[in-house]
N, C-alpha and C positions, 0 to 999 in steps of 0.2 A: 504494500500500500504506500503510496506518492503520500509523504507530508505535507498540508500544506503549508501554503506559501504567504508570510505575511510584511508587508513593507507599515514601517514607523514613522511618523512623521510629528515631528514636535523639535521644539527648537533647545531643551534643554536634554543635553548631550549627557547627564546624570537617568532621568527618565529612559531616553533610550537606550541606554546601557543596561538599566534594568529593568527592563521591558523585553528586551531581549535575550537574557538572563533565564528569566522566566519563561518565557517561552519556548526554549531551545529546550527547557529541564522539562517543559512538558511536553514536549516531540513536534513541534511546529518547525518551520525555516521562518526566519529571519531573513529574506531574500533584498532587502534595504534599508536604507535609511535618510531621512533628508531633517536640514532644520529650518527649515522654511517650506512655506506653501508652494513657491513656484518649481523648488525643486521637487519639491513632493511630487507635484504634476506630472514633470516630466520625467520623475524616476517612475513613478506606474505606468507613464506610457511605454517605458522603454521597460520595464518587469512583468507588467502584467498581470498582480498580487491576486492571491486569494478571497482576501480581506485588507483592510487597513483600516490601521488607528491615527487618528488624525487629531491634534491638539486644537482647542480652542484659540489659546490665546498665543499669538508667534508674529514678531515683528513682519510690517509688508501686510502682506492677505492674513487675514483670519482663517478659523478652522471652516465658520458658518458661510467665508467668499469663497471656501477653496471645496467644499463638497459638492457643491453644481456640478461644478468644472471637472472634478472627478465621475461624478454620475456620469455624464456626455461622453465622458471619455471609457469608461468604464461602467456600462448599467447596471450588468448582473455581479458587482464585486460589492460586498458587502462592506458597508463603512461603521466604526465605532468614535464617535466625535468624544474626547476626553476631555473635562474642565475642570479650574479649580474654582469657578466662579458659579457655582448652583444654582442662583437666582437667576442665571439665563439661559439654566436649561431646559426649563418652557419656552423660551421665547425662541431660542435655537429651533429645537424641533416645529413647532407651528412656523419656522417664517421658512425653514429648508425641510423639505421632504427628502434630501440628499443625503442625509445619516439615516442609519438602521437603528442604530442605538446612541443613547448620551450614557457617560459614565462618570461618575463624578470622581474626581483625581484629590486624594489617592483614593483608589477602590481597594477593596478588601479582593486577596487574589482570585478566593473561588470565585467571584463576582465576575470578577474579570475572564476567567475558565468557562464560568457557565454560559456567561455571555458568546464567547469564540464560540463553543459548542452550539450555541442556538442557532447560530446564522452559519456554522459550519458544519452541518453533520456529518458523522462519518458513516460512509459508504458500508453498507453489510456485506463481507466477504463472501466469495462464493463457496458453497463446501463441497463441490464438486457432483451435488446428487441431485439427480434431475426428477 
């Protein structure tokens, strides 16, 4: 079974360090990483991710300018928008239909597990009996 594949995108270089930490100890790939929005962009155009976590708050484009942009680019790749700012995570989600999820930063990890699992299921192996 293909792990998948998930690119980071937040502009504090601590965060994605353990972001990705975390996710590699639960069998994902870490296939990127950017600290800004525009790289973000263009490193999913150029990756292709399975998912992506994308920060709210990052100098330049926001988390809320930079998930459209991701959508168009990417429709069926599932996005998780991270904040540390709570109070706009209603206003996020009703103004972008561009995140799948908000998650409030820091998340408690199985949060963050359960969340990937929701929007990533995994595939049921086959057991060879027809």
């Amino acid at each position: 079974m293909d792990k998948k594949r998930i690119l980071i995108i937040d502009d504090s270089a601590m965060m994605r360090s353990a972001l990705r930490k975390f996710l590699e100890d639960e069998q994902f790939t870490v296939c990127g990483e950017a600290e800004d929005g525009l790289i973000g962009i263009e490193k999913a155009k150029e990756l292709s991710p399975d998912l992506i976590f994308l920060d709210f708050s990052m100098p330049g484009m926001n988390g809320a300018e930079v998930a459209p942009i991701l959508k168009r680019v990417l429709p069926k790749v599932p996005i998780i928008l991270f904040t540390m700012h709570e109070q706009y995570i209603g206003k996020t989600l009703a103004a972008s239909h561009s995140v799948d999820r908000v998650l409030p930063k820091p998340s408690d990890l199985s949060q963050i597990l359960n969340c990937i699992r929701s929007l990533l299921p995994v595939p049921r192996q086959n057991s060879g009996h027809l």
